[in-house]
Backbone as JSON Lines, residues from 0, in Angstrom:
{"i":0,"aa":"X","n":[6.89,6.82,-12.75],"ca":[7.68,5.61,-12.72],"c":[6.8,4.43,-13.12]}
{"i":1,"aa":"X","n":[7.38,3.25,-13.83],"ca":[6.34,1.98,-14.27],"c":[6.18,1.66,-13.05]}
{"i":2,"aa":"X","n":[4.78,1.04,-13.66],"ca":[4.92,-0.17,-12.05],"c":[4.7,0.85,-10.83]}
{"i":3,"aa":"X","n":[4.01,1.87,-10.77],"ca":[4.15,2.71,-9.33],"c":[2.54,2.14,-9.18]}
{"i":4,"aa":"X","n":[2.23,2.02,-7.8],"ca":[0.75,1.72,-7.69],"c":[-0.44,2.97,-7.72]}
{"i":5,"aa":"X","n":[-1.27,2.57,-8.19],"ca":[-2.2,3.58,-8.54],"c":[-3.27,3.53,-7.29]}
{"i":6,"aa":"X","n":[-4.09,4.58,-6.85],"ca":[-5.28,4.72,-5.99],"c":[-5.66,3.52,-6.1]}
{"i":7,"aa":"X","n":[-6.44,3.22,-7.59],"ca":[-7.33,2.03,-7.57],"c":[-6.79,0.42,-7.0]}
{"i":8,"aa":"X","n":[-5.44,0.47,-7.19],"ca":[-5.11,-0.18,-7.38],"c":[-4.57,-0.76,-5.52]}
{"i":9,"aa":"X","n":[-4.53,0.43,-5.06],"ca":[-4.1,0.06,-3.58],"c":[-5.47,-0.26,-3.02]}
{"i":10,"aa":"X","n":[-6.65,0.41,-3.16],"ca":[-7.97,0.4,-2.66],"c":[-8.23,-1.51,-3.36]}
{"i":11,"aa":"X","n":[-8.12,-1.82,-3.99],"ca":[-7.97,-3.24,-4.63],"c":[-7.26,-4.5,-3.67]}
{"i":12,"aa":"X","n":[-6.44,-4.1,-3.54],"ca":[-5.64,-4.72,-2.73],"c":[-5.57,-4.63,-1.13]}
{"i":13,"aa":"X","n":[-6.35,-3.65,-0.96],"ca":[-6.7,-3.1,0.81],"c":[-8.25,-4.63,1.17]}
{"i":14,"aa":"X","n":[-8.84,-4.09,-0.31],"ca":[-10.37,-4.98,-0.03],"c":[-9.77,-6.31,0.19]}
{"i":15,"aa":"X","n":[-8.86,-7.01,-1.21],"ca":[-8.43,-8.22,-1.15],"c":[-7.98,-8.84,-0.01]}
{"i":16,"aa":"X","n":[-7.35,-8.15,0.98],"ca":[-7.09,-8.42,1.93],"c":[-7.45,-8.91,3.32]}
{"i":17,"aa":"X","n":[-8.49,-7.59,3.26],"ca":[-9.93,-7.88,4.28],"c":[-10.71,-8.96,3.96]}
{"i":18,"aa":"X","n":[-11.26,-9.08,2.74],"ca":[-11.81,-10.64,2.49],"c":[-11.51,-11.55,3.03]}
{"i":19,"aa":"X","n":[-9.89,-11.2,2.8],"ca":[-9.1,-12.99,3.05],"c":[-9.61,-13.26,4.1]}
{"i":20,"aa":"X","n":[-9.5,-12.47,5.51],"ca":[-9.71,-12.4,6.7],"c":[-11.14,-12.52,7.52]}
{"i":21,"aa":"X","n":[-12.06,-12.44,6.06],"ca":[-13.79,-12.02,6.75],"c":[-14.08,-10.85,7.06]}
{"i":22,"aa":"X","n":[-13.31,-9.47,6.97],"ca":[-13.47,-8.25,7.56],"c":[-14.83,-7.38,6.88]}
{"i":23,"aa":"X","n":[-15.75,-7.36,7.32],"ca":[-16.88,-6.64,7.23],"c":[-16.58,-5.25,7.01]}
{"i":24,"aa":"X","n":[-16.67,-4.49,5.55],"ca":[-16.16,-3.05,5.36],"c":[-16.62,-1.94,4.95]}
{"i":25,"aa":"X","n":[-16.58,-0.72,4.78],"ca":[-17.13,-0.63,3.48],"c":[-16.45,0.56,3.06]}
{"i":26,"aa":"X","n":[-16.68,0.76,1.38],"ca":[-15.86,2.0,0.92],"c":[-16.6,3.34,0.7]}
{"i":27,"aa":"X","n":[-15.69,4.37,1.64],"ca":[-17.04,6.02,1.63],"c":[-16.33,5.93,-0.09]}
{"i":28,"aa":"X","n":[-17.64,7.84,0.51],"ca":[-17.3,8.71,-0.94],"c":[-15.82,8.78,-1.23]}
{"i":29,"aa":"X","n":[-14.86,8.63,-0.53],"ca":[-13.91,9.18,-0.57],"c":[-12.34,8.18,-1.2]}
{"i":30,"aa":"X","n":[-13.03,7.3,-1.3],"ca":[-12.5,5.9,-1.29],"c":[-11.4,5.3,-0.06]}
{"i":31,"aa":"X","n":[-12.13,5.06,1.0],"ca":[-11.4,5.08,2.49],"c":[-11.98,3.87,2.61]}
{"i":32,"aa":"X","n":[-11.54,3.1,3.26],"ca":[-12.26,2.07,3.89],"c":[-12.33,1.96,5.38]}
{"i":33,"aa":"X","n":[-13.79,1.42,5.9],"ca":[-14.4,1.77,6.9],"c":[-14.42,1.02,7.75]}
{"i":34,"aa":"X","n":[-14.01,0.61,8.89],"ca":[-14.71,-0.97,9.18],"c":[-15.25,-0.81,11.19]}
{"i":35,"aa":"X","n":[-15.82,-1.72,11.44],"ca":[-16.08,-1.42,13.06],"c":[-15.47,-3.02,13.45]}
{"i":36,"aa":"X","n":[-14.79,-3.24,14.13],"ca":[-14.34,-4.52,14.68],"c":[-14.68,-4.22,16.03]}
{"i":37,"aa":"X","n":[-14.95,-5.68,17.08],"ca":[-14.82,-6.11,18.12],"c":[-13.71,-6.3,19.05]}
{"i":38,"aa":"X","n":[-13.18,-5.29,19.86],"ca":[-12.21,-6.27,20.75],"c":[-13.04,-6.78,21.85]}
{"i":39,"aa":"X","n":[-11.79,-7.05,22.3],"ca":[-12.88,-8.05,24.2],"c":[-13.83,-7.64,24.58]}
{"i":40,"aa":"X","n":[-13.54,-6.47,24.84],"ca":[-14.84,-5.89,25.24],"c":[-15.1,-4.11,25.24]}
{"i":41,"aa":"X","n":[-14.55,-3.93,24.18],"ca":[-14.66,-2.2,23.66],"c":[-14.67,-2.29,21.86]}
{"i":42,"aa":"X","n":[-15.69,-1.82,21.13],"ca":[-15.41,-1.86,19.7],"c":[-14.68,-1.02,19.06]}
{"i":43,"aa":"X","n":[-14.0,-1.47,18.48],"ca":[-12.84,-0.24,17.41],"c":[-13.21,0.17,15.96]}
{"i":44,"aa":"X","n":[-13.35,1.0,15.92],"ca":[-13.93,1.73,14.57],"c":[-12.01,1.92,14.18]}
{"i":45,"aa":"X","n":[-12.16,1.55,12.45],"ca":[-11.11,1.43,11.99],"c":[-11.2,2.47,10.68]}
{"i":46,"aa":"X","n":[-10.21,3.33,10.12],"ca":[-10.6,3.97,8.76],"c":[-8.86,3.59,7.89]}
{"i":47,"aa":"X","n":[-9.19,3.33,6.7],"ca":[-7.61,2.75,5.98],"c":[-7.82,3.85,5.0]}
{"i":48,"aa":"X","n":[-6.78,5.24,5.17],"ca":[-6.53,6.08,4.0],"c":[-5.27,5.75,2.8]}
{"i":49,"aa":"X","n":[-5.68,5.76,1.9],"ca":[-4.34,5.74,0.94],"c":[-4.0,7.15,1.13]}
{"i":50,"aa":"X","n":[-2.36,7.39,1.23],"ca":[-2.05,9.08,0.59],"c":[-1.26,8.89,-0.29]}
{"i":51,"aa":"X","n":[-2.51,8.82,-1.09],"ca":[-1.3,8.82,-2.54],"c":[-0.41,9.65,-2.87]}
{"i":52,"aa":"X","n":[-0.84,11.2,-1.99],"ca":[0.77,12.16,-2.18],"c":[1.45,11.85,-1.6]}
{"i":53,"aa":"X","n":[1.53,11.02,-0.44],"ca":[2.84,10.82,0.27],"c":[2.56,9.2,-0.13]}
{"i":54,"aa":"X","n":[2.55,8.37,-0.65],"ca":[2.73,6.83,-1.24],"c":[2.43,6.32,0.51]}
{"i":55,"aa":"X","n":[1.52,6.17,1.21],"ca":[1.83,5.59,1.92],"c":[0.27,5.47,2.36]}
{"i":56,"aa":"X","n":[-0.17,4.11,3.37],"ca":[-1.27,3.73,3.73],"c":[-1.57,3.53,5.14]}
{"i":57,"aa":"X","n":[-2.34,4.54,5.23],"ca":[-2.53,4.44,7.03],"c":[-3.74,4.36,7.28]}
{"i":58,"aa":"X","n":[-3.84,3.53,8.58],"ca":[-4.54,2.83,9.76],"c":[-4.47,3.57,10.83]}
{"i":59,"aa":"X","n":[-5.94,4.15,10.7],"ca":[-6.45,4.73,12.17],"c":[-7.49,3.89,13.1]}
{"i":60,"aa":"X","n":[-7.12,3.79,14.27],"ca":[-8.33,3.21,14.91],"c":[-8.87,3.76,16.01]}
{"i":61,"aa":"X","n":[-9.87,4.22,16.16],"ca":[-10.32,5.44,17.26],"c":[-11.18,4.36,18.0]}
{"i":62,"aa":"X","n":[-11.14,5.13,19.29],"ca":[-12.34,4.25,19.97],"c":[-13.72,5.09,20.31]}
{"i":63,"aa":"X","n":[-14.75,4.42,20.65],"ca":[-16.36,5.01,20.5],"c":[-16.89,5.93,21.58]}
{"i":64,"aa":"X","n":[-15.54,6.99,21.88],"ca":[-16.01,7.9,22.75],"c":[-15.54,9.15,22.1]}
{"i":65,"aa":"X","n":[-16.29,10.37,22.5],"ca":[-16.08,11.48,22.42],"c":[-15.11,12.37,23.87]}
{"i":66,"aa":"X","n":[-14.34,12.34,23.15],"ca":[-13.71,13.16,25.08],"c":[-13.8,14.59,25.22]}
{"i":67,"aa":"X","n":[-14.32,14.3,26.55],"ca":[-14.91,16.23,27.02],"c":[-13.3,17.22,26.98]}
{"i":68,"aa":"X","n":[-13.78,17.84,26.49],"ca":[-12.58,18.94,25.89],"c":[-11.81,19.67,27.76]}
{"i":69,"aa":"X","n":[-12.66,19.22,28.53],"ca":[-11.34,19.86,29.99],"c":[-10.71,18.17,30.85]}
{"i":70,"aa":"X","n":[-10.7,16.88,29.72],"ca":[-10.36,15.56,30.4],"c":[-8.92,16.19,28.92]}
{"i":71,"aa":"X","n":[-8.63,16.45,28.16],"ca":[-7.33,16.91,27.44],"c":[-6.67,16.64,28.14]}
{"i":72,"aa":"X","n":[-6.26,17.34,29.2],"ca":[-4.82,17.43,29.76],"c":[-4.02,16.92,30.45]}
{"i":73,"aa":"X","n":[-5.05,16.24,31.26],"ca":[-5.31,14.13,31.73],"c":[-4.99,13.36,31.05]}
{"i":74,"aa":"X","n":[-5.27,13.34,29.73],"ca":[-5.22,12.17,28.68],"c":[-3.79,12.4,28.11]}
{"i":75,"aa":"X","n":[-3.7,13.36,27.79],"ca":[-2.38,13.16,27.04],"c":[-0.96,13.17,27.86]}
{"i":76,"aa":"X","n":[-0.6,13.36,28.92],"ca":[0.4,12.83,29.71],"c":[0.06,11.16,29.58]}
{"i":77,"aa":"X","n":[-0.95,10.54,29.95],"ca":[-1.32,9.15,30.2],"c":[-0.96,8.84,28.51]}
{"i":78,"aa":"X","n":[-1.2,9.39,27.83],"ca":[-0.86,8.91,26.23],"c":[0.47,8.52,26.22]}
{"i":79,"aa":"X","n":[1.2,10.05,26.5],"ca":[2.48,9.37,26.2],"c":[3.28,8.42,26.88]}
{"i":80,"aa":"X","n":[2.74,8.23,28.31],"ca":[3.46,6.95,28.52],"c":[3.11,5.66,28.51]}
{"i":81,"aa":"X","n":[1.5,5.58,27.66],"ca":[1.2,4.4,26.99],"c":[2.32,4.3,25.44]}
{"i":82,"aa":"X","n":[2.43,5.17,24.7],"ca":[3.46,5.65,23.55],"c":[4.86,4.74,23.65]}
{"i":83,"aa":"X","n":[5.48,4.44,25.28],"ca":[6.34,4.37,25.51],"c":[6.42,3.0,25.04]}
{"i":84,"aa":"X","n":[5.24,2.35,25.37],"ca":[5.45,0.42,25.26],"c":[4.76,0.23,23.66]}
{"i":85,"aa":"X","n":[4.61,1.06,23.01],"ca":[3.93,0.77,21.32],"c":[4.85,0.63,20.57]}
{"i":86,"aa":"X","n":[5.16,-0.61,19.51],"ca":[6.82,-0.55,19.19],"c":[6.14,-0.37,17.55]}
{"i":87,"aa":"X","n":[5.01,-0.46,17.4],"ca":[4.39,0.1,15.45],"c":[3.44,1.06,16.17]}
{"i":88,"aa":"X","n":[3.5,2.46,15.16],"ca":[2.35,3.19,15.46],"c":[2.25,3.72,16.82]}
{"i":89,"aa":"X","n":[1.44,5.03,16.92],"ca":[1.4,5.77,18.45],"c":[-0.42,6.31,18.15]}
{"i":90,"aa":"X","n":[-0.55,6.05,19.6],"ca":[-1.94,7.13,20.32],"c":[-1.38,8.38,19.8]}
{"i":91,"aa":"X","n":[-2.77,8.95,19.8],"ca":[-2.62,10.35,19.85],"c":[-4.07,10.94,20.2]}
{"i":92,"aa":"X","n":[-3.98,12.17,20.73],"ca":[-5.68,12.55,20.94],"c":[-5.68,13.69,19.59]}
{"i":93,"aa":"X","n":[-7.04,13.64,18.97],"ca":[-7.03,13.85,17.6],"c":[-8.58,15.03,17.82]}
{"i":94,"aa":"X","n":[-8.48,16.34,17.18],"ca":[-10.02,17.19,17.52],"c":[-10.24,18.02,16.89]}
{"i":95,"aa":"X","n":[-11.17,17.68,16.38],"ca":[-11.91,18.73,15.2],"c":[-12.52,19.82,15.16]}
{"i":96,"aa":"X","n":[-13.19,20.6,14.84],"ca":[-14.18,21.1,15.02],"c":[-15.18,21.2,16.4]}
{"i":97,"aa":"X","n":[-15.83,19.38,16.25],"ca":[-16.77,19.43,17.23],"c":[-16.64,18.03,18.33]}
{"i":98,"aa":"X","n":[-15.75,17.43,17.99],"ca":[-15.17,16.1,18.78],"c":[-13.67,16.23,19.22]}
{"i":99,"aa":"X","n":[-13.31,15.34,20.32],"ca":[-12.0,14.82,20.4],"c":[-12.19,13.74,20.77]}
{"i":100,"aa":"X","n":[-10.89,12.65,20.32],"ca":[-11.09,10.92,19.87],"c":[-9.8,11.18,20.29]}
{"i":101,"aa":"X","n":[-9.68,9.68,20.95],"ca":[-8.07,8.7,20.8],"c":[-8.21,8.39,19.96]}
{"i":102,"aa":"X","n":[-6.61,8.34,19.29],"ca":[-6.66,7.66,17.81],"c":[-5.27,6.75,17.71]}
{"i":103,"aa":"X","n":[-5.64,5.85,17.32],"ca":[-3.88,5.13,17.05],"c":[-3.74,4.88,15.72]}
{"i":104,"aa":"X","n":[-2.76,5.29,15.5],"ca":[-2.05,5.62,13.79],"c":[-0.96,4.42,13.39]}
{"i":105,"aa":"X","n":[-1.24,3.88,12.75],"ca":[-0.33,3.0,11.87],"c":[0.1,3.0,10.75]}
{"i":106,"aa":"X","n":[1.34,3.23,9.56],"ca":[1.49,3.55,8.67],"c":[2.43,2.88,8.12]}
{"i":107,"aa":"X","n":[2.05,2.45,6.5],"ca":[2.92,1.54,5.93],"c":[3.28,2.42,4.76]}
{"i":108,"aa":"X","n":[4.32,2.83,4.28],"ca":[4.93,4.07,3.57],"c":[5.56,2.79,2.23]}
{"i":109,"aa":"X","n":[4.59,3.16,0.71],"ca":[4.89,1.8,-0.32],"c":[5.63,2.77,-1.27]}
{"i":110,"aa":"X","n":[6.26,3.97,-1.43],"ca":[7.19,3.98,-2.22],"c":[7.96,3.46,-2.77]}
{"i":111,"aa":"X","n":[8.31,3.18,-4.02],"ca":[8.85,2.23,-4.64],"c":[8.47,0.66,-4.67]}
{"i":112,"aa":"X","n":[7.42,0.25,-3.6],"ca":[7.64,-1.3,-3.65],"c":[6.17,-1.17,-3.8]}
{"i":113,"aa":"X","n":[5.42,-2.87,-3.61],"ca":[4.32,-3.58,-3.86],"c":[3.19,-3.62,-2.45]}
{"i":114,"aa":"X","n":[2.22,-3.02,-2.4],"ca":[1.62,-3.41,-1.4],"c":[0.96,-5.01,-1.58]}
{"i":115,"aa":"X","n":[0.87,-5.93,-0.63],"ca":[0.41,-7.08,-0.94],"c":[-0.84,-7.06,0.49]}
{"i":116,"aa":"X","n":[-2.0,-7.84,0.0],"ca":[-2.93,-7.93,0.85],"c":[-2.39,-8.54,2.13]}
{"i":117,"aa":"X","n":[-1.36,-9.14,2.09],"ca":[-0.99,-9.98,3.9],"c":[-0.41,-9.31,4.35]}
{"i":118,"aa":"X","n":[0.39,-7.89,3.77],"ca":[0.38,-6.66,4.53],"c":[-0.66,-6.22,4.95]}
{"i":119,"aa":"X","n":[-1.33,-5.94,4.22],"ca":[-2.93,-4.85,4.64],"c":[-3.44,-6.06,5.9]}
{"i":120,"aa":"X","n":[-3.74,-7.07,5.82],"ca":[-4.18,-8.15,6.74],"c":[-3.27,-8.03,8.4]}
{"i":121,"aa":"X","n":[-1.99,-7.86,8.24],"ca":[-1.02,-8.29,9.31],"c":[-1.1,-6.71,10.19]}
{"i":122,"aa":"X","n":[-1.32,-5.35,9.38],"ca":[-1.47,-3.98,9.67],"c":[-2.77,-3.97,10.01]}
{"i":123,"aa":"X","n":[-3.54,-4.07,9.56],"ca":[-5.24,-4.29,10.25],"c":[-5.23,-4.82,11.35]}
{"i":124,"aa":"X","n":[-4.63,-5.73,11.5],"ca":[-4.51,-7.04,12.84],"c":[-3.81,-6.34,13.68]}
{"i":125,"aa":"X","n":[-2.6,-6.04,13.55],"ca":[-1.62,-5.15,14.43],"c":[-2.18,-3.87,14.98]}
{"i":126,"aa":"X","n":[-3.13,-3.47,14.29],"ca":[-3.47,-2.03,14.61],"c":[-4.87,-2.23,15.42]}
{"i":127,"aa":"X","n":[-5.66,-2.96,15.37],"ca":[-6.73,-3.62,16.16],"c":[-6.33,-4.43,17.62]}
{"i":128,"aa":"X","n":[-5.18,-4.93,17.4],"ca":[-4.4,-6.05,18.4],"c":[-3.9,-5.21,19.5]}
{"i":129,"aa":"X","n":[-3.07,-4.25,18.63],"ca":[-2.76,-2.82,19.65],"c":[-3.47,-2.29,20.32]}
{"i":130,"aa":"X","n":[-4.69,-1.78,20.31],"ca":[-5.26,-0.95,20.7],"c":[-6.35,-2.21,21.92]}
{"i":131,"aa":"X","n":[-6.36,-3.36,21.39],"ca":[-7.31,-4.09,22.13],"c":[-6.24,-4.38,23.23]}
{"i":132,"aa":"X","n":[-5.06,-4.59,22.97],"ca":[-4.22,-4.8,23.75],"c":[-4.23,-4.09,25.35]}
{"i":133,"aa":"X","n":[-4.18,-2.79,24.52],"ca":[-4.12,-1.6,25.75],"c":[-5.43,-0.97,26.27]}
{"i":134,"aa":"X","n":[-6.64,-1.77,25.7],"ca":[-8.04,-1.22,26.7],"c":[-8.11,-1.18,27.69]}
{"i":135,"aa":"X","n":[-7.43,-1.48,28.8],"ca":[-7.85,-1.02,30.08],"c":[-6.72,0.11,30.02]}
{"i":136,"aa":"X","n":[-6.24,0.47,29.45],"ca":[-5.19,1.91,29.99],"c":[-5.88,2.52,29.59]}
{"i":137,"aa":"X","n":[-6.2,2.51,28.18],"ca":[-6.92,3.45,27.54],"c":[-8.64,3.77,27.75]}
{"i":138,"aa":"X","n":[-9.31,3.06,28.68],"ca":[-10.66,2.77,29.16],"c":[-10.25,3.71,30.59]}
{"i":139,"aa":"X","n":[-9.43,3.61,31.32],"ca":[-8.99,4.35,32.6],"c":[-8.66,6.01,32.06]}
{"i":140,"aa":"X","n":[-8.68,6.31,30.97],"ca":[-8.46,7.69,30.69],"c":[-9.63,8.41,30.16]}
{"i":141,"aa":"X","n":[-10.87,7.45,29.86],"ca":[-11.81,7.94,29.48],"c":[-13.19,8.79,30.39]}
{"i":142,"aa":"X","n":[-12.81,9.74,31.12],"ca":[-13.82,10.46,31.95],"c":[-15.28,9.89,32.06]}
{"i":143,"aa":"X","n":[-15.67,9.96,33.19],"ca":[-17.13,8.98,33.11],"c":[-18.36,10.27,32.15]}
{"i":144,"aa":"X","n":[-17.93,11.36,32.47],"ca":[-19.02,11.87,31.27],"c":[-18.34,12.23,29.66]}
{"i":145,"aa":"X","n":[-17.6,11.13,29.49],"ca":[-17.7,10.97,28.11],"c":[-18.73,10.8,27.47]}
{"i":146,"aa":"X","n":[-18.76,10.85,26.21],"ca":[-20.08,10.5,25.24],"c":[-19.74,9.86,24.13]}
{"i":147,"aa":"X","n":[-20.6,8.6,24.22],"ca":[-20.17,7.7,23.43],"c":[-20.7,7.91,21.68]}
{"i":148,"aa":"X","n":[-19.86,7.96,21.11],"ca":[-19.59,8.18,19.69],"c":[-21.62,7.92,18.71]}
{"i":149,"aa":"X","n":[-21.84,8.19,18.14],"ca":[-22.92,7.87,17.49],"c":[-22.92,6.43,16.61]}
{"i":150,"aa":"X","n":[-21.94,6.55,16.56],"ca":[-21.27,5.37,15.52],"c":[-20.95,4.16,16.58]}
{"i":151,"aa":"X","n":[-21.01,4.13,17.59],"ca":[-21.0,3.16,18.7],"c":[-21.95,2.57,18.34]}
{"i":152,"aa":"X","n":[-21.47,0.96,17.56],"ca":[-22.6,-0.01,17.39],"c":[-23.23,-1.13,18.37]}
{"i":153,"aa":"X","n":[-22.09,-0.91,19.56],"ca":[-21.97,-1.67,20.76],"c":[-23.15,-1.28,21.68]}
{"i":154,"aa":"X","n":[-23.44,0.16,21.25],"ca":[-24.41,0.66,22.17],"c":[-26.05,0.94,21.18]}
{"i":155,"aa":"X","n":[-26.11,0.64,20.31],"ca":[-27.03,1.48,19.64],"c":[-28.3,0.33,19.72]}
């Protein structure tokens, strides 16, 4: 279709955005953008994927702990009825391989239309705002022998 936005072209407009704002970023191998913000008093590591197969741009923001794999089953009842009061985007506990993270997901789906940087700006904000919002719920679910992320710049 004309006019459909291209990778480069959303990754363009993701940066433009963050500028406007001062957002300190940076772009991996992968072309993701990276960023660590401040809330009150817990830092949020942020990652902005384009999926260009599914046209749409999402905002993850995890926080700088690792959660011990037997605090699971604790956390996610307490998730979902933090879930209940989130009116963009939901928690979720997210685990790989060799970690599990809270993660809150935000997603702006640009099929057919224009992404503009005061989107990317107002979704960054919203998705940081959220999650700073709810730090003490989400600080009360975090087991005291958690382990704090490597990437914890708060602590390093």
């Amino acid at each position: 279709m004309f006019g459909e936005p291209t990778k480069a072209s959303i990754l363009k407009t993701v940066r433009k955005g963050l500028d406007k704002v001062g957002m300190e970023y940076e772009v991996n191998d992968s072309g993701n953008i990276v960023l660590t913000a401040m809330g009150d008093d817990l830092p949020i590591g942020m990652v902005i994927i384009n999926d260009d197969e599914n046209k749409s741009l999402n905002f993850y923001c995890h926080l700088m702990f690792d959660i011990p794999s037997h605090a699971k089953e604790m956390i996610l009842p307490e998730l979902n009825k933090l879930n209940t009061l989130v009116n963009n985007g939901t928690f979720m506990l997210v685990e790989d391989e060799t970690i599990t993270r809270i993660l809150f997901k935000l997603v702006l789906g640009y099929y057919g239309s224009k992404v503009t940087p005061k989107q990317v700006t107002h979704l960054a904000m919203l998705a940081l705002g959220t999650v700073d919002r709810h730090d003490a719920a989400l600080k009360s679910m975090i087991p005291d022998d958690a382990v704090r992320s490597e990437k914890d710049v708060m602590f390093l």
